[in-house]
C-alpha positions as CSV (number, residue, x, y, z in Angstrom):
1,X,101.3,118.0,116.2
2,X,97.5,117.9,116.6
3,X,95.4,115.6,119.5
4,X,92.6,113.6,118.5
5,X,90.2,111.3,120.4
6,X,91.1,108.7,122.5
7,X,91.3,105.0,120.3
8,X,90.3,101.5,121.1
9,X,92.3,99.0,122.8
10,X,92.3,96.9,119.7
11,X,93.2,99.8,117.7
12,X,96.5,100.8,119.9
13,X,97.3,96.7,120.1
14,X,97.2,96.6,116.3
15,X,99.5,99.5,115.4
16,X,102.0,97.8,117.6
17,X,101.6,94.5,115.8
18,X,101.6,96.2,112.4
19,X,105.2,97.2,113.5
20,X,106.4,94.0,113.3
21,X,104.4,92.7,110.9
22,X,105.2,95.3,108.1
23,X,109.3,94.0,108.6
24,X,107.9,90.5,108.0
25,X,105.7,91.5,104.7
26,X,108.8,92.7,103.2
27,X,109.2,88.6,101.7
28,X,106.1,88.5,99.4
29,X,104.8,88.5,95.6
30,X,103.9,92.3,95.7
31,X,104.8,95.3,96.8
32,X,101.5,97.2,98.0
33,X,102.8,100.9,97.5
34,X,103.6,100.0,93.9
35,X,99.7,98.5,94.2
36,X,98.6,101.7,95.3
37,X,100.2,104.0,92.5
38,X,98.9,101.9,90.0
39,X,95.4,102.3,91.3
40,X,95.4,106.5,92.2
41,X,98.7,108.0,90.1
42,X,100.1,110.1,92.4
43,X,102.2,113.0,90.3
44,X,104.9,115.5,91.1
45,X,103.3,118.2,93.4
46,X,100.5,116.9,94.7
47,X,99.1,117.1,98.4
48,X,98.6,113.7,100.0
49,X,97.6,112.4,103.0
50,X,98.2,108.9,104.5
51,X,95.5,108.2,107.3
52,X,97.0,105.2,109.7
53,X,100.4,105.8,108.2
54,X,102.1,103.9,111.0
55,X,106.0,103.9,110.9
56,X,105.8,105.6,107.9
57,X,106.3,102.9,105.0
58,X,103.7,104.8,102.5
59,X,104.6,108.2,103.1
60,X,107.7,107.6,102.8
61,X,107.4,106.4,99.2
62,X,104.8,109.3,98.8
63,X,107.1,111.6,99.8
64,X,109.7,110.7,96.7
65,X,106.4,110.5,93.7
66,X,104.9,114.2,95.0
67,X,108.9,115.4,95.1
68,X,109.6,119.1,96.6
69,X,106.8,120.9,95.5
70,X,104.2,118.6,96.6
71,X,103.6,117.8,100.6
72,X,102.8,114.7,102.4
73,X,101.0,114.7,105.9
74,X,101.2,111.2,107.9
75,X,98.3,111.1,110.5
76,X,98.3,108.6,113.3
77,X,97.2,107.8,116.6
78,X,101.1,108.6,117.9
79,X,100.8,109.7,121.2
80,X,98.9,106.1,122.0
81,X,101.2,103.9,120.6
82,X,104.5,103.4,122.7
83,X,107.7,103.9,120.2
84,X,105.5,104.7,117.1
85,X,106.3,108.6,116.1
86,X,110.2,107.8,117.1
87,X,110.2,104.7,114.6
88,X,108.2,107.5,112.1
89,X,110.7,110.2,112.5
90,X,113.8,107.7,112.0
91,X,112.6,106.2,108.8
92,X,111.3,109.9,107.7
93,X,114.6,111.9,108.7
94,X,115.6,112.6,105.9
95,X,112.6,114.0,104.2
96,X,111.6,117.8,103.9
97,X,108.3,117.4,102.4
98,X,106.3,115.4,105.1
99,X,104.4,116.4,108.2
100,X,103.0,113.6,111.3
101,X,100.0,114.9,113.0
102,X,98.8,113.0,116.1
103,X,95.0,112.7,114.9
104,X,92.7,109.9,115.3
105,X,90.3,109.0,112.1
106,X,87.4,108.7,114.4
107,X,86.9,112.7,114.4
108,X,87.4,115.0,112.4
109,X,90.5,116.5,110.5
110,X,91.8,120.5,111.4
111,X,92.5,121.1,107.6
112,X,90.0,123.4,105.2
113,X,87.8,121.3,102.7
114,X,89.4,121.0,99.5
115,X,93.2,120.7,101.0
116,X,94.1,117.4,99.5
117,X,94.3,116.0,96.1
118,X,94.8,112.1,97.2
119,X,94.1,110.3,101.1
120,X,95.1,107.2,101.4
121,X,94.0,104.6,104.3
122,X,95.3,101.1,105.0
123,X,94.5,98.7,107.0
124,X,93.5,101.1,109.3
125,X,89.5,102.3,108.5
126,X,88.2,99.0,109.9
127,X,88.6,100.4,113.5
128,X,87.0,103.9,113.2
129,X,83.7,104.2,114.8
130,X,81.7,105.4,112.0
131,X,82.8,104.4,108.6
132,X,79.7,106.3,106.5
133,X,81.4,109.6,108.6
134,X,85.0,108.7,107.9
135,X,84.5,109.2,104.2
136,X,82.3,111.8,104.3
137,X,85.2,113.7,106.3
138,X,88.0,112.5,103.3
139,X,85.3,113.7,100.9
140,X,84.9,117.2,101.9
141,X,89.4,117.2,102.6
142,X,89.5,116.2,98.9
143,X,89.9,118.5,96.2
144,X,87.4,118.5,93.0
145,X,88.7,115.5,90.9
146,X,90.4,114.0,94.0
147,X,90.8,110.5,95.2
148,X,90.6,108.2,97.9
149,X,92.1,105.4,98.3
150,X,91.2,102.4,100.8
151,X,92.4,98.6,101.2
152,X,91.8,96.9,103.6
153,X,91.2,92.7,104.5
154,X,89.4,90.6,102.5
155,X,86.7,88.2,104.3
156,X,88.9,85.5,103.4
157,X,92.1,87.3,104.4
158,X,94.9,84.9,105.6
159,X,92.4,82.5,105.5
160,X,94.8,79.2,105.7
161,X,96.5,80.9,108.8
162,X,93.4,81.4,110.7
163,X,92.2,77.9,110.0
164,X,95.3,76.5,111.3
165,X,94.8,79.1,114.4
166,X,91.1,77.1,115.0
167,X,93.0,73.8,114.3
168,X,95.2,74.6,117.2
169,X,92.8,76.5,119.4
170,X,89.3,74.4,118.8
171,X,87.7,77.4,118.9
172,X,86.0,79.5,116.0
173,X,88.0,83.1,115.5
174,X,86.9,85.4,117.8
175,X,83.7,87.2,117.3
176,X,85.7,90.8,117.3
177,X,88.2,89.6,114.9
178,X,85.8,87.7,112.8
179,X,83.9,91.3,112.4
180,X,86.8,93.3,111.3
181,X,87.2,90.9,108.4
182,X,83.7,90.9,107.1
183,X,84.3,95.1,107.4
184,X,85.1,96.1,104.6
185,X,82.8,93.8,102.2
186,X,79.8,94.6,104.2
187,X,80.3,98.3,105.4
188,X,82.9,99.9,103.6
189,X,81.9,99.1,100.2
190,X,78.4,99.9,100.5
191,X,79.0,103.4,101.9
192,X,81.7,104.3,99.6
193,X,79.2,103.6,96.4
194,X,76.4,106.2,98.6
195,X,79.0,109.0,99.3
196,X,81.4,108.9,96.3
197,X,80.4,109.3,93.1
198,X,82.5,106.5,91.3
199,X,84.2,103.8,92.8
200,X,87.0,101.5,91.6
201,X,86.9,97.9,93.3
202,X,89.9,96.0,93.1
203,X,91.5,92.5,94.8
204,X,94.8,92.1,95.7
205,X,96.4,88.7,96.7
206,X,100.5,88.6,97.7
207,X,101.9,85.7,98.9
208,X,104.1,85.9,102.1
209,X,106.9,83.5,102.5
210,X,108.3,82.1,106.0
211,X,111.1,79.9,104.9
212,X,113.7,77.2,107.1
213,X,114.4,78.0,110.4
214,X,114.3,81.5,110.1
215,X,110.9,82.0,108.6
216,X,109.6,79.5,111.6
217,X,110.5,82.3,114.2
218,X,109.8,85.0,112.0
219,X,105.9,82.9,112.1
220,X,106.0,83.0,116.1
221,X,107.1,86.8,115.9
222,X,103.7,87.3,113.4
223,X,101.5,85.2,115.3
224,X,102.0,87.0,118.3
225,X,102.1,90.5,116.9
226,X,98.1,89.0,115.6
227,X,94.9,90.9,117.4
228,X,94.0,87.2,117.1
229,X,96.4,85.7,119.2
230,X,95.6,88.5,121.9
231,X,91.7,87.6,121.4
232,X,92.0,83.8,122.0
233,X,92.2,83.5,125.5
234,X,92.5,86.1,128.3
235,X,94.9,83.5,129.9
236,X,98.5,84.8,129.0
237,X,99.8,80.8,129.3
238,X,97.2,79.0,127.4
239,X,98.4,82.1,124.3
240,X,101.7,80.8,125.3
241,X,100.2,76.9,124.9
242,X,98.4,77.6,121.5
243,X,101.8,79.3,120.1
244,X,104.0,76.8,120.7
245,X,101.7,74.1,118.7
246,X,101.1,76.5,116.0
247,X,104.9,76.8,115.5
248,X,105.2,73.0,115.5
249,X,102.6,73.1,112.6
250,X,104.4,75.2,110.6
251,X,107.8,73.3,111.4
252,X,106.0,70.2,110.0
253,X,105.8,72.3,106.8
254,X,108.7,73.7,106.2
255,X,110.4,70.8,107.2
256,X,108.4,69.3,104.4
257,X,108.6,71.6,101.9
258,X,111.4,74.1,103.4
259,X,108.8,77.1,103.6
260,X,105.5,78.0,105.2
261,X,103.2,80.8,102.9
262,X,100.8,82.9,103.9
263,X,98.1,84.1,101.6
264,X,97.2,87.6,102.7
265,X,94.0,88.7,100.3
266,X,92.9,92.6,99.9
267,X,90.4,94.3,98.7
268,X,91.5,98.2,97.5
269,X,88.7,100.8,96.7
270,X,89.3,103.9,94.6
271,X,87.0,106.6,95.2
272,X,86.8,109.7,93.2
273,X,85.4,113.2,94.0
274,X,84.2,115.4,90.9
């Protein structure tokens, strides 16, 4: 496996949240790989690779639409994240057509220019240092007629959670957090249109469903697995405080109506090499 550069805190917290977080996204609308095919068509043979790929959860469905001819590469920052590659390798054991490289999107990829016909990135380009050079780099790995394939939050992304989270905190979201969600609208999008030359934008809203007594601890599990529960307070009880009042919010409502939802909004960009 390859090394790349050294990550942010933020960045390492978040990939262990996503862990837990993926598990509780399985109850929603949507399924966001099936998103994802409809926007880029991934076909038999093809050479993809998923930057941020986490535990796996895209490549593995990659793996099965490019079938034995084609190859997948996973690239994450494994050897910074605790668990990660061994939660990879478990889900992925049984596919022949995948390779993880331990490879940061903040620098540059080892592979020749031209090497891949689709990169996918989710959730995950909102943490590199240098957004304008992150797709410069998946434009010159892109083949001619390629595509690129981005989602990430929308502005108002989980925006009825993160209200309650004020409600509860009586604070406004952390400035850190707040900038991650504004990302992709006011960063992202503008350098895609000046390096790419068409771009596809499209939203995506699922619904995610916390319902009866499970789906209230399956809430605290979310919550907690949140950059912004790490980002309200330094103080490990006052998290503990704000927790265990957001929990009793969400009680209320499924008591009420047996089942808490959380609107989780995306915004996908399709970006296209000629």
């Amino acid at each position: 496996m390859t090394s790349g550069a050294r990550s942010s805190q933020e960045e390492v917290s978040a990939h262990i949240g996503n862990v837990v977080r993926s598990e509780v996204n399985k109850n929603a609308d949507y399924n966001l790989e099936e998103w994802i095919q409809t926007r880029i068509h991934i076909s038999k043979g093809e050479t993809i690779m998923d930057v941020g790929c986490g535990n796996g959860k895209q490549v593995e469905v990659f793996s099965d639409l490019v079938g034995d001819n084609g190859k997948v590469i996973g690239a994450d920052i494994f050897s910074q994240v605790p668990g990660l590659l061994g939660k990879a390798q478990e889900k992925l054991s049984k596919k022949t057509n995948i390779e993880l490289i331990d490879h940061s999107a903040s620098v540059p990829f080892p592979q020749n220019d031209e090497t891949f016909d689709v990169i996918t990135s989710c959730y995950s380009i909102y943490y590199v240092d240098d957004v304008r050079a992150s797709l410069r780099e998946y434009k010159r790995l892109l083949k001619n007629g390629g595509r690129c394939f981005i989602v990430g939050p929308a502005w108002d992304n989980s925006r009825e959670f993160y209200d309650l989270n004020q409600d509860v905190t009586k604070q406004d979201l952390p400035r850190n957090f707040s900038d991650r969600l504004w990302r992709i609208n006011n960063e992202v999008i503008p350098a895609a249109y000046e390096i790419f030359a068409r771009v596809e934008v499209s939203p995506f809203v699922n619904r995610v469903f916390f319902e009866g007594d499970e789906g209230v601890k399956a809430v605290e599990e979310y919550y907690r697995a949140t950059l912004l529960f790490q980002e309200d307070s330094e103080q490990q009880d006052k998290r503990d405080k704000f927790a265990k009042e957001f929990v009793r919010r969400v009680q209320i409502d499924v008591d009420k109506t047996g089942r808490y939802i959380i609107y989780k909004r995306a915004i996908g960009l399709t970006l296209y090499k000629d």
